[in-house]
VOPAGU-2260 file (C-alpha; in pm, 1 decimal, decimal comma):
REM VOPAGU-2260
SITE   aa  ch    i         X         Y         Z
SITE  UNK   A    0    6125,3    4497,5    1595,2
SITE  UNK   A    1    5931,7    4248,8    1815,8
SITE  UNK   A    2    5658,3    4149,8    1931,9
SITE  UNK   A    3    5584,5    4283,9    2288,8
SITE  UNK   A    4    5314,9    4046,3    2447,8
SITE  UNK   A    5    5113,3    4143,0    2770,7
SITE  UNK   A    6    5086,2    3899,2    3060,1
SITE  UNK   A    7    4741,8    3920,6    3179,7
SITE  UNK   A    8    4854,1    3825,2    3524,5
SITE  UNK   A    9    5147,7    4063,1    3581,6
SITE  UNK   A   10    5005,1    4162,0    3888,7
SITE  UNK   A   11    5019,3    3762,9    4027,7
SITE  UNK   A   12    5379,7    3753,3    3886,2
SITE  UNK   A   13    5516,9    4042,8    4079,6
SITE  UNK   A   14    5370,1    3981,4    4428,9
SITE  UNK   A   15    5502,9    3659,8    4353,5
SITE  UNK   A   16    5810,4    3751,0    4283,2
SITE  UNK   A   17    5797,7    3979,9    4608,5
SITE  UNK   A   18    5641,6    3660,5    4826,7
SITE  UNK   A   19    6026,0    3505,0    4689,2
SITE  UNK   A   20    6261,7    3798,6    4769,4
SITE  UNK   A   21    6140,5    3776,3    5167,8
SITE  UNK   A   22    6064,7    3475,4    5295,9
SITE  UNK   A   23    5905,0    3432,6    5614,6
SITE  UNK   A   24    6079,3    3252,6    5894,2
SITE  UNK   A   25    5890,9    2906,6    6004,5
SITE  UNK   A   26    5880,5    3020,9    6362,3
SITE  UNK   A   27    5676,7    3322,1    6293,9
SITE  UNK   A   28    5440,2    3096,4    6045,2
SITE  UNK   A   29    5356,6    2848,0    6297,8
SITE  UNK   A   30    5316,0    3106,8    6531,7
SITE  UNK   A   31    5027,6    3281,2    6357,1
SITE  UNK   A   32    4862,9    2962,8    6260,2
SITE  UNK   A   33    4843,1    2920,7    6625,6
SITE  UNK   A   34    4661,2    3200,5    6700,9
SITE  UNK   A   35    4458,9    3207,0    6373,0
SITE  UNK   A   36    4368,6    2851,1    6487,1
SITE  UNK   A   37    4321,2    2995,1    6866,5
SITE  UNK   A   38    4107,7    3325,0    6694,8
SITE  UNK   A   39    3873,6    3024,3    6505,2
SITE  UNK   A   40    3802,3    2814,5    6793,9
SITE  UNK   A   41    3726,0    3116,8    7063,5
SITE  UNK   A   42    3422,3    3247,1    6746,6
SITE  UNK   A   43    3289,6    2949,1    6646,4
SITE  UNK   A   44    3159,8    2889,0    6982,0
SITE  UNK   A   45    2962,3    3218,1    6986,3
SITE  UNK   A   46    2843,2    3217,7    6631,3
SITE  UNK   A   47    2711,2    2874,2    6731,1
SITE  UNK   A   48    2524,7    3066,8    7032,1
SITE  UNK   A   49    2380,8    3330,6    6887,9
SITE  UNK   A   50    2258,7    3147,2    6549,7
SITE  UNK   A   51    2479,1    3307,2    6329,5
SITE  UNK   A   52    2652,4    2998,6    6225,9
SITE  UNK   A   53    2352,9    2912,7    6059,7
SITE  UNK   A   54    2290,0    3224,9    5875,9
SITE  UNK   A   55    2656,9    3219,0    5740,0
SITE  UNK   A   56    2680,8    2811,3    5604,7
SITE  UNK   A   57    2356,4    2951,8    5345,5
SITE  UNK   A   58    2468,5    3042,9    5001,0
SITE  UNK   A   59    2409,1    3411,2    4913,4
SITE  UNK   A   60    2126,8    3442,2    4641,9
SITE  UNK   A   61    2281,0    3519,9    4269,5
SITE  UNK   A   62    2221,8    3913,4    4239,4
SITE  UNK   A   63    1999,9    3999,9    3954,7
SITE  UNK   A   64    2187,3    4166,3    3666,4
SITE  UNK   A   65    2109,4    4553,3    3643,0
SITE  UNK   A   66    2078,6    4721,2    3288,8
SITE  UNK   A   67    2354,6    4932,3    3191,6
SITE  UNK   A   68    2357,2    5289,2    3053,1
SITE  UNK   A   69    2411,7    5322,1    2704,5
SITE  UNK   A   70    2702,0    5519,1    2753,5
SITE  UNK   A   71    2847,8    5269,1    2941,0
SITE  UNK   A   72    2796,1    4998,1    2713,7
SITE  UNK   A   73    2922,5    5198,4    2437,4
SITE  UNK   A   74    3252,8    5322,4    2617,3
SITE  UNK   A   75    3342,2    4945,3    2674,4
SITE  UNK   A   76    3237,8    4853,1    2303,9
SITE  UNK   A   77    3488,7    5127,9    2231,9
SITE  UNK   A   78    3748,6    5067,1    2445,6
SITE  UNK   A   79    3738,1    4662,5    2289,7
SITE  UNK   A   80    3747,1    4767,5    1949,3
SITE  UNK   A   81    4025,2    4997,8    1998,3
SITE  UNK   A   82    4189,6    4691,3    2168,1
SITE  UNK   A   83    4106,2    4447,9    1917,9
SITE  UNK   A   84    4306,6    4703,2    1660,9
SITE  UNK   A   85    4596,1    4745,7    1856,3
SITE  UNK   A   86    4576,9    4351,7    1874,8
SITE  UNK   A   87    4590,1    4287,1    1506,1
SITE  UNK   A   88    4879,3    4491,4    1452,3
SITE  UNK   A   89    5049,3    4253,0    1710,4
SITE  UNK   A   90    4897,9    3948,1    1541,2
SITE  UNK   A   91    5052,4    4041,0    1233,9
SITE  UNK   A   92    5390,3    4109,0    1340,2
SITE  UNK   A   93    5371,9    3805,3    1530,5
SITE  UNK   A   94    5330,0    3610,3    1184,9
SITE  UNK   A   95    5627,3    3747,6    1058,6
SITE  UNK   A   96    5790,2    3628,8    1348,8
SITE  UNK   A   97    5642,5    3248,6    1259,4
SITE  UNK   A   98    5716,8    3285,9     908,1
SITE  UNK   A   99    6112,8    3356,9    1032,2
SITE  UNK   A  100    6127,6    3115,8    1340,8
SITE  UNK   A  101    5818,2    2884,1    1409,6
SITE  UNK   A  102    5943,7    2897,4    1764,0
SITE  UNK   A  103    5658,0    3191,2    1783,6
SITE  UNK   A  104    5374,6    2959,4    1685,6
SITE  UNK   A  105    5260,6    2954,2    2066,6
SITE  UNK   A  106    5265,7    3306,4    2107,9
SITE  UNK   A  107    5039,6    3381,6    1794,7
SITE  UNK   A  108    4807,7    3089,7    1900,1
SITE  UNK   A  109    4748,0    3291,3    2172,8
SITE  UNK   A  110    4693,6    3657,1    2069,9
SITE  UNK   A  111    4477,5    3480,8    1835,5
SITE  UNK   A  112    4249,9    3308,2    2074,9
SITE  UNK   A  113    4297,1    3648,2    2251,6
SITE  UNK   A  114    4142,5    3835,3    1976,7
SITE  UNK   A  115    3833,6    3579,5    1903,2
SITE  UNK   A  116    3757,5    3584,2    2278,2
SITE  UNK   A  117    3713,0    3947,9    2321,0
SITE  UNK   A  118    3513,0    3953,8    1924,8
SITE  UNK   A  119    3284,9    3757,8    2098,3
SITE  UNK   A  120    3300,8    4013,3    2365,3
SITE  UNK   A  121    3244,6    4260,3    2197,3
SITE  UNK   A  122    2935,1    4104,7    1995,8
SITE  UNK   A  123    2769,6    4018,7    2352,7
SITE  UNK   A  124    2815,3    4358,5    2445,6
SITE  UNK   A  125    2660,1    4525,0    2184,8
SITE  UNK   A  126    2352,8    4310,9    2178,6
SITE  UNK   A  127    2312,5    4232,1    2561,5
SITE  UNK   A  128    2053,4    4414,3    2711,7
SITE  UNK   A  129    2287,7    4315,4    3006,5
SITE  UNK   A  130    2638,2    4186,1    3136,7
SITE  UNK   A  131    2696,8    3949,0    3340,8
């Protein structure tokens, strides 16, 4: 009976953990920093011919935020609210882990923050015309 708790970056941790099972020999690293260094130099030259250089260092203008359907909107107010139930259950059991072992106290600080960020979520969505 505990308290399963989702890593938001479980992605990162396994190509991480991936990156760490094969490492790389040094030879071939500093062999294709050479030519990434060698592919660099031979470009910026003719970027720097033909002007593009210039066009490239400019920012890219912010994109103007597009209204969204309303079923749209509504399937992601949906799919957060069924989240933020499915969240409470685990808040709860994760105070009756505290109340047993305050070693937990971390772990329900954070569902908690969890939950009020995506409220607040939620809220915006449901009144935003918009999202960014």
């Amino acid at each position: 009976m505990g308290v399963e708790l989702e890593d938001e970056d479980t992605e990162l941790d396994e190509e991480t953990a991936s990156a760490a099972e094969a490492p790389e020999a040094p030879e071939a690293k500093v062999d294709d920093a050479d030519e990434d260094a060698d592919d660099a130099d031979e470009g910026d030259g003719d970027a720097v011919a033909s002007g593009e250089g210039a066009v490239a260092a400019q920012p890219a203008a912010p994109r103007a935020a597009t209204p969204l359907p309303a079923q749209v909107k509504s399937r992601i107010a949906q799919c957060l609210r069924e989240r933020l139930v499915v969240l409470d259950g685990e808040i709860a059991q994760a105070r009756q882990l505290v109340e047993r072992e305050h070693f937990f106290d971390g772990f329900l600080r954070v569902l908690e923050q969890r939950h009020r960020r995506w409220s607040a979520t939620l809220l915006a969505a449901e009144q935003a015309p918009v999202l960014p």
